[in-house]
N, C-alpha and C positions, 0 to 999 in steps of 0.2 A: 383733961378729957372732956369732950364735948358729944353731949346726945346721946345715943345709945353704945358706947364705947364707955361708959360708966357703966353699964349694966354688966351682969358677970353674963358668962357667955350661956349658961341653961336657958335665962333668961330675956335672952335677947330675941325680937320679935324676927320671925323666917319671912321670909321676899321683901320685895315693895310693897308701901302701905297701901291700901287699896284704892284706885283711882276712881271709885264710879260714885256718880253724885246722883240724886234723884229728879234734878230736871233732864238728866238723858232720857229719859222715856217717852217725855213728850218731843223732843228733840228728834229719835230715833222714828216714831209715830210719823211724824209728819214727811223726814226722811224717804222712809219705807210708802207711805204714799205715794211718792212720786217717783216711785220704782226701784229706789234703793235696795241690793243685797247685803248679804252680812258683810262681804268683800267690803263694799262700799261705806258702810258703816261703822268699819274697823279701821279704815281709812280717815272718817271726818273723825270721829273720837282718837284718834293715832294710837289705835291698837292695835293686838291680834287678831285674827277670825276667832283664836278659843279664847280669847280674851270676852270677845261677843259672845259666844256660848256658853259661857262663865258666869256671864250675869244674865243671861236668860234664862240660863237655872237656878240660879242665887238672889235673883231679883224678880217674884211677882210682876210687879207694874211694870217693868222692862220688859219683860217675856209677854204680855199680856198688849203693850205696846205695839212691840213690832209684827203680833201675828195680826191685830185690828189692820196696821196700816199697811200689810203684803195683802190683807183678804180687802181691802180697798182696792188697792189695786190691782189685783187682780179680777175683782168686779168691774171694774173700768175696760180691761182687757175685753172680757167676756162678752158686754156690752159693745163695743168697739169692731169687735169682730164677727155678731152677731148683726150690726147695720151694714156692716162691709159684705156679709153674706147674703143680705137681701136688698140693698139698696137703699139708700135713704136720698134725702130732699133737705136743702140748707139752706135761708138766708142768704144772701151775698149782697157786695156793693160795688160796681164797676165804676172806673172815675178815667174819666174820657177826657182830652182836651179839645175844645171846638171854637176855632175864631179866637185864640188867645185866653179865652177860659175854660176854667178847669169845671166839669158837669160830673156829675156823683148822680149814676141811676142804679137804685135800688132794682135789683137781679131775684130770682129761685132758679139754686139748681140744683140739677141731680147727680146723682152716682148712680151707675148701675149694678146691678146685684155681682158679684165675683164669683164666678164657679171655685174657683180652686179656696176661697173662703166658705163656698157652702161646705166642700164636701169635706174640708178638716173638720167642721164643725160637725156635722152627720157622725164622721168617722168616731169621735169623740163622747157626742152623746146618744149614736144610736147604734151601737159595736156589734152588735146583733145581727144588723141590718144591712149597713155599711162599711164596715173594716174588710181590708183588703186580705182575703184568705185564701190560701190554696189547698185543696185535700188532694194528697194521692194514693192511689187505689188502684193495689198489684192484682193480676187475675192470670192466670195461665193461657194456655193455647186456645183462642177463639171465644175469649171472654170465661172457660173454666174455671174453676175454683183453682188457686197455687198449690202444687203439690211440693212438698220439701222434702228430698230424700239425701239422708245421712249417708255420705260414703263409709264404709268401712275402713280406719287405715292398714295399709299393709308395712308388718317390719320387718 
């Protein structure tokens, strides 16, 4: 008998040994930075999703990990979307060929502000101001106040 097949059966260890090691977190960190999901990450580790869930509650520095490097990027996002709402101005380098060579002239350009990036961004952080709401508002015959009257039933 080999391995745990010598152990009597009270004794014998329940599932798979446990597969997580402690350099995943910087692993999973860096991952999630770059936009990585749990999906995604249960994927390059060849787990489950509750496999991931498993050790983000069992493991501190795993847990601790992956929310640093989702709130990275999602400050990238944030960031992102916020130039895209107002417009920004970039560096460039245009490379031209003229007469058989090739010329590289240093460019600025722009982007222009994106309505439909402003107004999610409004929607989002001024809800008060900006989210799309509709109120409606019953009133009776010629703007009256609604009267509601209960029929009686008859049996």
């Amino acid at each position: 008998m080999k391995g745990n097949d010598a152990l009597p059966k009270a004794k014998r260890p329940v599932g798979r040994p446990a597969s997580y090691k402690p350099e995943f977190a910087r692993q999973a960190a860096s991952l999630c930075k770059l936009g990585a999901t749990d999906f995604e990450l249960a994927q390059f580790f060849e787990v489950d999703t509750l496999t991931i869930q498993r050790w983000r509650n069992t493991h501190p520095e795993f847990c601790s990990a992956v929310i640093a490097g989702k709130d990275h990027a999602d400050e990238r996002v944030q960031r992102s979307l916020y130039n895209r709402a107002v417009g920004y101005t970039f560096e460039s380098e245009k490379v031209f060929q003229f007469q058989g060579e090739i010329v590289r002239a240093k460019t600025v350009e722009h982007v222009p502000p994106d309505a439909g990036a402003a107004m999610n961004w409004l929607k989002n952080r001024r809800k008060d101001e900006w989210r799309e709401k509709v109120d409606h508002e019953l009133s009776g015959k010629g703007g009256a106040p609604l009267i509601v009257e209960w029929a009686k039933s008859v049996e």
